[in-house]
DRENDO-1510 file (C-alpha; in Angstrom, 1 decimal, always signed):
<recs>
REC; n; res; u; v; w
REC; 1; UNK; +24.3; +15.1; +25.9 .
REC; 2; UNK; +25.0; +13.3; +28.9 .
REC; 3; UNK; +21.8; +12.7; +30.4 .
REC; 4; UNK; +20.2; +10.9; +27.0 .
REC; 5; UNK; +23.3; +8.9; +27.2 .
REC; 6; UNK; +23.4; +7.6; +31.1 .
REC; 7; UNK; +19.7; +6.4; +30.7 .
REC; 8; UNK; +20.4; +4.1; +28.0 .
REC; 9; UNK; +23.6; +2.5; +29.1 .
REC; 10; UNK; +21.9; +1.7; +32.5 .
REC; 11; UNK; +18.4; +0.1; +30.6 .
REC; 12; UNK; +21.1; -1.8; +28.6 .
REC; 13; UNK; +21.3; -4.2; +31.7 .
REC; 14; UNK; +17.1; -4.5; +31.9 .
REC; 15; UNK; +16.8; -4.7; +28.6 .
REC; 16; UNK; +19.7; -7.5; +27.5 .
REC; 17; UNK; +17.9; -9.4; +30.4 .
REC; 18; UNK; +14.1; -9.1; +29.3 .
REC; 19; UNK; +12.8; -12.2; +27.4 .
REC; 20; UNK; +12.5; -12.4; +24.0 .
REC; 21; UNK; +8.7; -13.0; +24.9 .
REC; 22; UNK; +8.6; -9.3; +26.6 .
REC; 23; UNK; +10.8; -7.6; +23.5 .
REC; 24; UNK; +8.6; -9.1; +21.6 .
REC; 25; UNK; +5.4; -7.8; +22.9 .
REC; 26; UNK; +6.7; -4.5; +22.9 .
REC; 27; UNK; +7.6; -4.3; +19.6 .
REC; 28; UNK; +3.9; -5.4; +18.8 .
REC; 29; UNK; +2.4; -2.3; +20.7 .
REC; 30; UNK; +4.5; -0.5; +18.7 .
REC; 31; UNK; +3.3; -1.8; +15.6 .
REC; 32; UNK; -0.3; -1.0; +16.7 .
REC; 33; UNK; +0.3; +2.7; +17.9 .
REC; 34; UNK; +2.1; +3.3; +14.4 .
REC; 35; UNK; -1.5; +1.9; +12.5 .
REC; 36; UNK; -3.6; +3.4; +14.8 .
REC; 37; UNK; -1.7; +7.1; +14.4 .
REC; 38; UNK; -0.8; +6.9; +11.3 .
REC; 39; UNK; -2.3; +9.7; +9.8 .
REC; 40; UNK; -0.8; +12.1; +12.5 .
REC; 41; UNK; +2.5; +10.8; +12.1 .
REC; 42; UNK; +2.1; +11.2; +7.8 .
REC; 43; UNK; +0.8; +14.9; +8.3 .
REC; 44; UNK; +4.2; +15.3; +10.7 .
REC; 45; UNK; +6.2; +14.4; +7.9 .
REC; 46; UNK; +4.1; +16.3; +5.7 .
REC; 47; UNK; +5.0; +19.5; +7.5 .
REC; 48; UNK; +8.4; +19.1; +8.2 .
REC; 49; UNK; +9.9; +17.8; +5.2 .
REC; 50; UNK; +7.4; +17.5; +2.4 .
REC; 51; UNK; +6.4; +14.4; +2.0 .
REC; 52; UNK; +2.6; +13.2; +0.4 .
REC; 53; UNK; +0.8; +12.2; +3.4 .
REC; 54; UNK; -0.4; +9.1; +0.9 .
REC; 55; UNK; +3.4; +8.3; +0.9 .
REC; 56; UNK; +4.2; +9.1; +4.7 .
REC; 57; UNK; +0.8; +6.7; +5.6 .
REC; 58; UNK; +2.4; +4.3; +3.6 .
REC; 59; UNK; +6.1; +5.0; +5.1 .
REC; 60; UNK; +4.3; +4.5; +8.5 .
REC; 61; UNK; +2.4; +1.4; +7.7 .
REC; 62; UNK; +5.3; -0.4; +6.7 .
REC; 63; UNK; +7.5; +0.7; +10.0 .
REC; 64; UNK; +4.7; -1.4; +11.5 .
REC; 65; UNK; +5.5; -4.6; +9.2 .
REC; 66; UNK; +9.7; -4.4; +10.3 .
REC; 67; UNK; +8.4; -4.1; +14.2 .
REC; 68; UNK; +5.8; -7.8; +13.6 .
REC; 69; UNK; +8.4; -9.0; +11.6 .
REC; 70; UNK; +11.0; -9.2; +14.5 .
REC; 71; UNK; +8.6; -9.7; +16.8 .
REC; 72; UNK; +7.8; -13.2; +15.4 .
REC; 73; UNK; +11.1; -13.9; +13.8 .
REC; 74; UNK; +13.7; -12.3; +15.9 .
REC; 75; UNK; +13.9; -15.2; +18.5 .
REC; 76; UNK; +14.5; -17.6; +16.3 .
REC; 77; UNK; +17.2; -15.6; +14.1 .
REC; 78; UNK; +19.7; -15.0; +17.5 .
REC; 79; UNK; +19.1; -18.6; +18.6 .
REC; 80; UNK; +22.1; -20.8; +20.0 .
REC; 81; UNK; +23.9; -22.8; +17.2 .
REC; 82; UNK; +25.3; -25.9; +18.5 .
REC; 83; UNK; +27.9; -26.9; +16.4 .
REC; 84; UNK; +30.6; -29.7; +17.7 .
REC; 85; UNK; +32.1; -29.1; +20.5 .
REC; 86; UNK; +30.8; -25.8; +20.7 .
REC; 87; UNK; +27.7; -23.0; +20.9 .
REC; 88; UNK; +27.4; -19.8; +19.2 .
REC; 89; UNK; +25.5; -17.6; +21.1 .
REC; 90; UNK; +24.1; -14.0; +19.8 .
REC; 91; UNK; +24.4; -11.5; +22.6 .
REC; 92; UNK; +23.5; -7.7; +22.5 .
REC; 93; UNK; +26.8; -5.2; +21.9 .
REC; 94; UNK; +25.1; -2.2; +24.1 .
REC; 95; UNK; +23.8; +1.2; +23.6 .
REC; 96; UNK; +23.7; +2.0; +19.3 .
REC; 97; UNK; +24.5; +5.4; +18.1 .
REC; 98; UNK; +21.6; +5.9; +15.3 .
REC; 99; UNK; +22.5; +8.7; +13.1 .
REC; 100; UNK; +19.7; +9.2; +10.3 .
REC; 101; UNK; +18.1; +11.3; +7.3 .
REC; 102; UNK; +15.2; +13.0; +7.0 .
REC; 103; UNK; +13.8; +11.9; +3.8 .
REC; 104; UNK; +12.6; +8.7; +5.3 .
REC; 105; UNK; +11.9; +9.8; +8.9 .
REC; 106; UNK; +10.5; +7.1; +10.2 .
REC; 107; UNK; +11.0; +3.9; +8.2 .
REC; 108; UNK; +14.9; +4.8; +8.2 .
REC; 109; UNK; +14.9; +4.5; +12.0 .
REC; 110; UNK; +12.5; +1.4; +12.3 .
REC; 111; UNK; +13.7; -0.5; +10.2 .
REC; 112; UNK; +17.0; -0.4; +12.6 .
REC; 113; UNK; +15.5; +0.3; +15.7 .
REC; 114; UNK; +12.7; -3.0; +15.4 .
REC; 115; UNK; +15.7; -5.7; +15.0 .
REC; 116; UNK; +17.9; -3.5; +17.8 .
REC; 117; UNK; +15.4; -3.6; +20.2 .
REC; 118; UNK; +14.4; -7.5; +19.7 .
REC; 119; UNK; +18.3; -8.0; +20.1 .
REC; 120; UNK; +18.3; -6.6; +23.6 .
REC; 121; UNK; +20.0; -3.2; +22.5 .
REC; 122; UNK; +19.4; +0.4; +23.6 .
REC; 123; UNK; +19.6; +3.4; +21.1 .
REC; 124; UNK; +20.6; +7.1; +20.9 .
REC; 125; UNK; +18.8; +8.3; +18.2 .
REC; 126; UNK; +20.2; +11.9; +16.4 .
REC; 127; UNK; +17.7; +12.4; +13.9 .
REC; 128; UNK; +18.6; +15.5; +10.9 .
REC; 129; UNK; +18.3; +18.5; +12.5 .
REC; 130; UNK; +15.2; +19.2; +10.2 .
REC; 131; UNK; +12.7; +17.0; +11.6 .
REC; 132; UNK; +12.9; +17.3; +15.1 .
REC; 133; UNK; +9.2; +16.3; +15.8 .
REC; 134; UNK; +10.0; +12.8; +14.2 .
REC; 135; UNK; +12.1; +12.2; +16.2 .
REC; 136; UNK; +10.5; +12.8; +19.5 .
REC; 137; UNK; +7.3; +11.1; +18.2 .
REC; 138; UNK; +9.3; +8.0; +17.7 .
REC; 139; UNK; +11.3; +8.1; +20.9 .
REC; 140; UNK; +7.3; +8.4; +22.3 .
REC; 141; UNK; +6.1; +5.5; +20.6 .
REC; 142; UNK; +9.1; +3.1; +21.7 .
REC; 143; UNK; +8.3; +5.1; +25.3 .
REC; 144; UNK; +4.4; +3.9; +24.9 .
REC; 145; UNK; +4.9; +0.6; +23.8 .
REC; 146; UNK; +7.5; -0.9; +26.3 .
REC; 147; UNK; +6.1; +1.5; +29.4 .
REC; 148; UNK; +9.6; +3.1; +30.0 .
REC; 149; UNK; +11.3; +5.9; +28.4 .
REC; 150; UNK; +14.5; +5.0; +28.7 .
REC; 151; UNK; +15.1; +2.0; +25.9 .
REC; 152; UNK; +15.5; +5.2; +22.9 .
REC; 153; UNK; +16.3; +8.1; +23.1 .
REC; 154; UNK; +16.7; +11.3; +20.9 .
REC; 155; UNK; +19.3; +13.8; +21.0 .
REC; 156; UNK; +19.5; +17.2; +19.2 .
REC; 157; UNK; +22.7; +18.1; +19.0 .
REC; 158; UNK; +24.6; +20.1; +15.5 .
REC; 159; UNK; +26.8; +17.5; +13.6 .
REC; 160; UNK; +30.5; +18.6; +14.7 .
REC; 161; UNK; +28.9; +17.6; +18.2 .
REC; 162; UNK; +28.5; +13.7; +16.4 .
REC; 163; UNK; +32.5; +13.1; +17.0 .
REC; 164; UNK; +32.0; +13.2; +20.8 .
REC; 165; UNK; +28.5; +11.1; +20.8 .
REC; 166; UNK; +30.8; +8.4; +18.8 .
REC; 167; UNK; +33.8; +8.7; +20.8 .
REC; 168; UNK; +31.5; +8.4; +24.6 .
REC; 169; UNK; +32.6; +5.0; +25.6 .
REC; 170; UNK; +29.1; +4.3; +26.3 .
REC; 171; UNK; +28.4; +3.9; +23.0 .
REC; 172; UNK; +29.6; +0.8; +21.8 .
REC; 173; UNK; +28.7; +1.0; +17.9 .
REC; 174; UNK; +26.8; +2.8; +15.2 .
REC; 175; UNK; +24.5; +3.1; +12.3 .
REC; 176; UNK; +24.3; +5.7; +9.8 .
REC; 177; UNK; +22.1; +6.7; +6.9 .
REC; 178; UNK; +23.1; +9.5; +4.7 .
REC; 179; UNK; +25.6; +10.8; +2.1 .
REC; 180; UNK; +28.8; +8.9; +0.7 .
REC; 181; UNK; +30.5; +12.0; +2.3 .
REC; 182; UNK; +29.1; +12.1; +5.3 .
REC; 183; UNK; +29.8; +8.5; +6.0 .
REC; 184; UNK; +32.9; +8.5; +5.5 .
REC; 185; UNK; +33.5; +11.3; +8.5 .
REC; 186; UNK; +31.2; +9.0; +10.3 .
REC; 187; UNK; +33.0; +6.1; +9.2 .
REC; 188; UNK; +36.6; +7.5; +10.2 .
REC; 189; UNK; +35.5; +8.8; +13.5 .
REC; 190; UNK; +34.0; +4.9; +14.2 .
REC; 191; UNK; +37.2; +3.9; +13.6 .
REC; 192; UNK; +39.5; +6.1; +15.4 .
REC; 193; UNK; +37.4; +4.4; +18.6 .
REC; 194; UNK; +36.8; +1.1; +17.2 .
REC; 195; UNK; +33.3; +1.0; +17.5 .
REC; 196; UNK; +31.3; -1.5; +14.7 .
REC; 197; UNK; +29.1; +0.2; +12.4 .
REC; 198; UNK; +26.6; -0.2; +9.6 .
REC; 199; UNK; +26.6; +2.6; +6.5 .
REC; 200; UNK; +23.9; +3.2; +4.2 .
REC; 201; UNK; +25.0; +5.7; +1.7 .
REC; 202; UNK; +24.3; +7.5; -1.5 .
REC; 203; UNK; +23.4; +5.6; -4.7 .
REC; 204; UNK; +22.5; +6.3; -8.3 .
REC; 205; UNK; +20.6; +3.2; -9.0 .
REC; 206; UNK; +20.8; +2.6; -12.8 .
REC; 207; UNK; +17.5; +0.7; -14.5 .
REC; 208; UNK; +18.6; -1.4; -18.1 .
REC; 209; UNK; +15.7; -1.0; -20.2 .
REC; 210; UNK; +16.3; -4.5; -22.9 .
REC; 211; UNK; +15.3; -4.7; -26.3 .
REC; 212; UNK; +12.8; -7.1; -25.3 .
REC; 213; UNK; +10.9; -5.4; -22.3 .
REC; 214; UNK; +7.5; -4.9; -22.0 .
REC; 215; UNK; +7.9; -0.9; -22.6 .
REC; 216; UNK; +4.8; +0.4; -21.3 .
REC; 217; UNK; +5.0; -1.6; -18.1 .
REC; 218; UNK; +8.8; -0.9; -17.7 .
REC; 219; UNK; +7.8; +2.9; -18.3 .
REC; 220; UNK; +5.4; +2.6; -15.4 .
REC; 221; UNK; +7.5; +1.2; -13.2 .
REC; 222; UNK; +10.8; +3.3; -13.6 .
REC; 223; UNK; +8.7; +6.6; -13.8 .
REC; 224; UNK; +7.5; +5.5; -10.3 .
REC; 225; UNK; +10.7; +4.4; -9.0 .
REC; 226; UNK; +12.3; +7.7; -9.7 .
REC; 227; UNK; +9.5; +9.9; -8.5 .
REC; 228; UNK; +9.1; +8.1; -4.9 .
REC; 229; UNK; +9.7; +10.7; -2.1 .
REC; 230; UNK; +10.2; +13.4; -5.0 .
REC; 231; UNK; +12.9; +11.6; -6.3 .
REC; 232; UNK; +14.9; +12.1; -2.5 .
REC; 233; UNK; +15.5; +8.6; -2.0 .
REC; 234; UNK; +19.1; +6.7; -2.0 .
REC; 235; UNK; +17.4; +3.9; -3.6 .
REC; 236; UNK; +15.3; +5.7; -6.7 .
REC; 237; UNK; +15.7; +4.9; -10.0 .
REC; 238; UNK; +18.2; +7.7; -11.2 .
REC; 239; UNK; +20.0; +6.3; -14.6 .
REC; 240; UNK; +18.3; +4.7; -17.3 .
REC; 241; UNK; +20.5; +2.5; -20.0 .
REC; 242; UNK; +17.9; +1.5; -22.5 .
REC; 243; UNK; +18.6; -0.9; -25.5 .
REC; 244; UNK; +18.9; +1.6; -28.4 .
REC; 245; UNK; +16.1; -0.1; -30.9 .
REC; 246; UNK; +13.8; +0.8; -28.5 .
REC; 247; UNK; +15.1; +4.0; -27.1 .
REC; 248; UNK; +12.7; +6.4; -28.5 .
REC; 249; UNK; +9.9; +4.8; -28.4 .
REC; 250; UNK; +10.4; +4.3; -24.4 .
REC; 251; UNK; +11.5; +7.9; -24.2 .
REC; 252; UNK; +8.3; +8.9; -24.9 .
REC; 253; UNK; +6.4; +6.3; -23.0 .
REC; 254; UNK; +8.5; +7.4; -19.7 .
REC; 255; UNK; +7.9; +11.1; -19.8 .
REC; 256; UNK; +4.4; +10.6; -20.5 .
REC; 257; UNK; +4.6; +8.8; -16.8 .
REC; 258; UNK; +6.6; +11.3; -15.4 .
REC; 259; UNK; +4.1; +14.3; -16.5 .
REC; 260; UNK; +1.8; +12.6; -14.2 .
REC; 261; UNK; +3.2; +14.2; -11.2 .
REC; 262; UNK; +2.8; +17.3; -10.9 .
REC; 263; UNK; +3.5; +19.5; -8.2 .
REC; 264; UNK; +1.4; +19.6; -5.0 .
REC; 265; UNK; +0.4; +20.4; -1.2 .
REC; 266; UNK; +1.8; +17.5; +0.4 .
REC; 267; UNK; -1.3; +17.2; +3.0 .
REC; 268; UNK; -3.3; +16.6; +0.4 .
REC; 269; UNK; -4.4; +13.1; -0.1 .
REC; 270; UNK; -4.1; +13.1; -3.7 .
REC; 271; UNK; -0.8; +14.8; -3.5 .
REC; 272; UNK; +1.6; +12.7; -5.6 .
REC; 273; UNK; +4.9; +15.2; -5.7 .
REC; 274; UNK; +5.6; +17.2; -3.4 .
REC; 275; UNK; +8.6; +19.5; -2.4 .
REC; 276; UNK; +11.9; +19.2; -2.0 .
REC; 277; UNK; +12.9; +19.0; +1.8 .
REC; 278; UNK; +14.9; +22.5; +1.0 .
REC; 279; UNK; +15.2; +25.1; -1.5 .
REC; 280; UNK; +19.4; +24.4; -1.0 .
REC; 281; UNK; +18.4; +21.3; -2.5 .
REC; 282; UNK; +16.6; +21.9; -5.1 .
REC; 283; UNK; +19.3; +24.5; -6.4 .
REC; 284; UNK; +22.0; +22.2; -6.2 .
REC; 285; UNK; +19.6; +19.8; -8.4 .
REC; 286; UNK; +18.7; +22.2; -10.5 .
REC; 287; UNK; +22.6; +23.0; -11.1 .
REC; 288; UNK; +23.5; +19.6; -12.0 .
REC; 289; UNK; +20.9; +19.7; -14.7 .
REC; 290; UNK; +21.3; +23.0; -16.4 .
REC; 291; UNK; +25.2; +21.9; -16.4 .
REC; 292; UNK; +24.3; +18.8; -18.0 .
REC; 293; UNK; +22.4; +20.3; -20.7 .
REC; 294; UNK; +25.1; +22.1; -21.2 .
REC; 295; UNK; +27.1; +19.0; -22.4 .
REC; 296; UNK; +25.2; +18.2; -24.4 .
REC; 297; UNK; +22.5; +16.4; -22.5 .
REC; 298; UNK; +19.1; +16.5; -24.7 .
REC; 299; UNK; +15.9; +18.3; -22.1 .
REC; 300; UNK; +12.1; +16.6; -22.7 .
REC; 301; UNK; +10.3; +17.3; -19.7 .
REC; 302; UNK; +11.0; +20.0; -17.0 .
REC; 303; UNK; +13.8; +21.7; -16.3 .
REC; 304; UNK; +12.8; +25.0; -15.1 .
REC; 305; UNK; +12.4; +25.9; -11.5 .
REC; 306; UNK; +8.5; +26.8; -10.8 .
REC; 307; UNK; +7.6; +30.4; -9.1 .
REC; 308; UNK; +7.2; +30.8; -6.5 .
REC; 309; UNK; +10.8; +30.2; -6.1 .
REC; 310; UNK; +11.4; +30.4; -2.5 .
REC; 311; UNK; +9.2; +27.3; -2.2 .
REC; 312; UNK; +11.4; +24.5; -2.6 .
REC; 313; UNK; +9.5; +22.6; -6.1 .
REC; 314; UNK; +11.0; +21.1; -8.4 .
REC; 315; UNK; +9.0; +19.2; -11.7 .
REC; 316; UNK; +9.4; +16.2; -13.0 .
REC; 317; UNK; +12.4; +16.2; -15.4 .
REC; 318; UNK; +13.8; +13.7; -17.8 .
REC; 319; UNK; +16.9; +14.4; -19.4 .
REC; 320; UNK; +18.1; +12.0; -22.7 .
REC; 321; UNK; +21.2; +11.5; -24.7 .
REC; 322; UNK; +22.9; +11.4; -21.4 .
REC; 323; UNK; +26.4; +10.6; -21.2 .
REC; 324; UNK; +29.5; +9.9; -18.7 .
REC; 325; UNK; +31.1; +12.8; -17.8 .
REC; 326; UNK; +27.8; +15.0; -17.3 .
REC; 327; UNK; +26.8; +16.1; -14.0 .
REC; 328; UNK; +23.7; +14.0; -14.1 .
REC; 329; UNK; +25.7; +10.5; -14.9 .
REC; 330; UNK; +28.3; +11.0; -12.6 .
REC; 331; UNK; +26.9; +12.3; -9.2 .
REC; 332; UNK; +23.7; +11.0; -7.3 .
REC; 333; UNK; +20.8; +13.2; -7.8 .
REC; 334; UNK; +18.9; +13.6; -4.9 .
REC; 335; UNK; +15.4; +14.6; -6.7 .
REC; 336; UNK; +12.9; +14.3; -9.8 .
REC; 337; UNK; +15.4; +13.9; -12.1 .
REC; 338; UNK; +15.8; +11.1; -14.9 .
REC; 339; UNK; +18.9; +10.5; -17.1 .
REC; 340; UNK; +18.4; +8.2; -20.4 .
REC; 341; UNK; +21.0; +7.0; -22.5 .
REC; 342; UNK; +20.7; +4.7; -25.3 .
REC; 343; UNK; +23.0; +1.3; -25.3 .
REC; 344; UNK; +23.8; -0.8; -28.1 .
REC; 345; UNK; +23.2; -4.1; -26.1 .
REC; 346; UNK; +23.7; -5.8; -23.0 .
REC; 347; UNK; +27.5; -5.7; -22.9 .
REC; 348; UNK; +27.2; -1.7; -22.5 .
REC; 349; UNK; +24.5; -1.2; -20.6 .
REC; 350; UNK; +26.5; -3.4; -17.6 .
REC; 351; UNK; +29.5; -1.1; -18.5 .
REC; 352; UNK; +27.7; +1.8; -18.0 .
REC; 353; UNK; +25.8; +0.5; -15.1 .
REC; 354; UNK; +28.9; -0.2; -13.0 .
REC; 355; UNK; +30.4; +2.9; -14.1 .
REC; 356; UNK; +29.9; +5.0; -11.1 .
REC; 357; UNK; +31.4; +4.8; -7.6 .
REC; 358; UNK; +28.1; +3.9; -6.1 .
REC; 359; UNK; +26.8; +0.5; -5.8 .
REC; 360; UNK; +23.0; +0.2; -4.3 .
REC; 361; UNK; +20.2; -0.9; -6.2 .
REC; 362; UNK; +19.4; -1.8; -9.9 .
REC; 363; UNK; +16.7; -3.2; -12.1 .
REC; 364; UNK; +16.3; -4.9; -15.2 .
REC; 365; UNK; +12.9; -5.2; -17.5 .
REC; 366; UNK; +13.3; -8.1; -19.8 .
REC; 367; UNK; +10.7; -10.9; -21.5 .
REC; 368; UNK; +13.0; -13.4; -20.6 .
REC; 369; UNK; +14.0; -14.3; -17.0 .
REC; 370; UNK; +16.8; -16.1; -17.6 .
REC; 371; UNK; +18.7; -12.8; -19.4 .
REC; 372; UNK; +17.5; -10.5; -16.6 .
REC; 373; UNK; +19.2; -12.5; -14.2 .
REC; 374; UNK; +22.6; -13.2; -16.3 .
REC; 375; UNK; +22.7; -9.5; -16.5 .
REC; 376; UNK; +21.7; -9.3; -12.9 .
REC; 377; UNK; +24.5; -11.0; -11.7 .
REC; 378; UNK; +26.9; -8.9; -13.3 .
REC; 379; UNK; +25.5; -6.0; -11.3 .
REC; 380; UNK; +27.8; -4.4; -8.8 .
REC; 381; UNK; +25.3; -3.9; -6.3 .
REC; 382; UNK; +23.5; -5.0; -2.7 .
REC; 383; UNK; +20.4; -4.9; -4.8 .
REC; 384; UNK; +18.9; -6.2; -8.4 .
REC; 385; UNK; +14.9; -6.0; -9.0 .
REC; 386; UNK; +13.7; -7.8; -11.9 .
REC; 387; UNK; +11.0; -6.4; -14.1 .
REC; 388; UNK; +10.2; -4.3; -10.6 .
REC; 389; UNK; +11.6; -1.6; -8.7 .
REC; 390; UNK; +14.4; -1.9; -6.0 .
REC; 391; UNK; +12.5; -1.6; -2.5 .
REC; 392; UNK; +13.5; -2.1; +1.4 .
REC; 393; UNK; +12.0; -5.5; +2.4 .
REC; 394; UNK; +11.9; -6.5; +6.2 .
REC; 395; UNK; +12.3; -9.8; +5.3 .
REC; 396; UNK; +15.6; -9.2; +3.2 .
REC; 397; UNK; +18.8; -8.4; +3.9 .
REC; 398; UNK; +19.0; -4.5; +2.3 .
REC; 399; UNK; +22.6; -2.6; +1.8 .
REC; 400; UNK; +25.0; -1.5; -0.5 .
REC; 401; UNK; +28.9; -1.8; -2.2 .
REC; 402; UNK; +31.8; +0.5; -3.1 .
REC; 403; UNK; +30.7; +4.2; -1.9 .
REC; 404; UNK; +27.2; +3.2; -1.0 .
REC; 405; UNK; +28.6; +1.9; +2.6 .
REC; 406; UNK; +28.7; -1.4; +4.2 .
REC; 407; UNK; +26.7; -4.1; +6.3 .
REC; 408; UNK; +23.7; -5.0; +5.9 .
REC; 409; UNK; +20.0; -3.8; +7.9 .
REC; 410; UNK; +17.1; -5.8; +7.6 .
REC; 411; UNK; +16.2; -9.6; +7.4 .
REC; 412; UNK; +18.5; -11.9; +9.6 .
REC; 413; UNK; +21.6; -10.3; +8.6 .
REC; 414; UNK; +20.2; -6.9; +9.7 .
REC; 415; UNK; +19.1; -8.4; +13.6 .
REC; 416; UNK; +22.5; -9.9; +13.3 .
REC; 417; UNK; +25.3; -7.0; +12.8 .
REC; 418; UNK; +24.3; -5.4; +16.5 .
REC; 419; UNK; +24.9; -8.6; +18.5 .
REC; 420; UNK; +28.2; -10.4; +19.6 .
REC; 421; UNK; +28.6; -14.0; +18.2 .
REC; 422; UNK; +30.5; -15.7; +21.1 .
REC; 423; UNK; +31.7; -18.9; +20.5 .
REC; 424; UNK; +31.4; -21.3; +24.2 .
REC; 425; UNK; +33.3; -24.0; +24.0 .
REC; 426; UNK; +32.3; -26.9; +25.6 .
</recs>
């Protein structure tokens, strides 16, 4: 553990003093390694945790956009402000703890590590233990493209090893990625050492479906938003609160999407769901809909766990009539699993909507703009997509409220949260 760590706290020094210029033309090289690779880096995460290679080319492509993004913009978003009397200057804090998932192997650490490295900080990466060749391909391409080994680098140590990594005083803050519960350990230990950190937690994004939607398009889009990644994504569409003159009739319209994806070998090209990262996984999803329908929850598509059963598959599945209280409503699930419930207006379908503990993304499909956004705004979330589906932009700031963590990644505010704003008085 100790050797990862004494290489980054003394490039800490080079780096912090390299020009914005030099940060910046490393992040480029990056950018072009990722496109020019590409396909090896999407059949990595093809083997290691299931994704569609289509997916993990596009996962890859867009790790490129966050590294040109902060290459051209990262200067001028940690430039002095002179204010009276004063200057706030935007400084690097020191070697980041990057603690992240596996169902977005590489995007999840770019789209930290681009702004972090522009910003003149150094990172421990401790990838999930089940994609270990992600996360020495990354700490490769950030060795490739700044000619030095030593500006990230990956550890593999078991989680009750993460306490120490935290506590080193080397470390002087953190970002994690992962479950509401597993953020709040990480959380706790941050503070017990007062180090700053960023959390990116669970969700269970809900989509309102109004009376006056375009169906079929709305259909299109929330089958797609829930079936991203196999439905393993904090940020998929995972409760649907449809106006209830026009619940059927989308019912129908969204499980005819969703019986488009059908189970598949990831490294196929035309691939477009594949499996679960684990069979544990897929059981416990599996659980919380067989409970569910229990309750009372109504089954139209899926459901059943496909032989062979030690591979870890699980169909499309769309679950209606669903209701607080049932498995599927109250808990994130983490797979290809829809829950519709029919609203009698607006009024409920924000009610139900902020009735959970998390607080992500939404998205709301209306004809007219202007009700869209008032029922935007009454969203508690970091995210609303209108008409669309709730996606990571570099460009935009990108983080969550209540149990789906705190701080924000990406955009100016992401570059921003790893950097000390000193005030010099003058």
């Amino acid at each position: 553990m100790s050797d990862p760590l004494a290489a980054v706290a003394a490039a800490f020094d080079d780096l912090r003093r390299m020009s914005f210029a030099s940060r910046a033309a490393g992040l480029e090289r990056a950018a072009r390694i990722l496109e020019e690779r590409q396909d090896e880096w999407a059949k990595l995460m093809a083997r290691e945790m299931g994704k569609p290679v289509a997916q993990g080319k596009a996962e890859v492509v867009k790790c490129a956009s966050a590294c040109r993004y902060y290459a051209d913009h990262g200067e001028a978003m940690l430039a002095p402000v002179v204010q009276e009397g004063a200057a706030l200057l935007h400084q690097p804090l020191g070697p980041v703890l990057a603690i992240m998932p596996w169902n977005f192997p590489f995007w999840q650490v770019f789209r930290f590590a681009a702004p972090a490295l522009m910003a003149g900080n150094t990172i421990v990466l401790k990838h999930a233990s089940n994609v270990p060749g992600c996360a020495v391909a990354i700490a490769r391409i950030v060795a490739e493209a700044f000619d030095r080994d030593d500006l990230l680098r990956a550890v593999f140590v078991p989680g009750k090893e993460v306490d120490a990594l935290i506590a080193d005083p080397r470390i002087r803050a953190l970002t994690f990625t992962g479950s509401t519960e597993a953020g709040r350990q990480v959380a706790a230990a941050a503070g017990r050492h007062l180090k700053k950190s960023v959390l990116e937690l669970g969700g269970s994004d809900p989509y309102l479906v109004l009376d006056d939607a375009d169906l079929p398009s709305a259909a299109k889009i929330c089958a797609a938003a829930r079936m991203v990644n196999a439905g393993q994504s904090c940020i998929a569409a995972k409760r649907f609160l449809v106006a209830e003159d026009v619940y059927e009739e989308f019912l129908g319209l969204l499980a005819k999407e969703l019986s488009d994806f059908v189970p598949g070998d990831p490294l196929d090209e035309a691939c477009t769901l594949g499996p679960m990262a684990r069979a544990d996984l897929r059981d416990e999803l599996h659980g919380q809909v067989i409970d569910s329908i229990a309750a009372g929850a109504r089954l139209l598509l899926g459901g059943e766990i496909p032989e062979p059963r030690d591979l870890p598959y699980y169909p499309a599945t769309l679950l209606a009539d669903v209701k607080p209280g049932m498995r599927v409503f109250d808990e994130e699930t983490f797979g290809p699993v829809a829950a519709a419930m029919s609203v009698s207006g607006d009024a409920e379908a924000i009610t139900l909507a902020n009735l959970t503990p998390f607080g992500l993304g939404a998205a709301v499909f209306s004809a007219d703009e202007d009700r869209a956004r008032r029922v935007a705004e009454q969203l508690d979330t970091g995210t609303v997509a209108i008409n669309f589906h709730v996606v990571s932009d570099p460009r935009l700031p990108f983080g969550g409220v209540k149990d789906s963590g705190w701080g924000r990644e990406l955009g100016a505010h992401g570059i921003r949260e790893f950097v000390n704003v000193k005030t010099l008085r003058m």
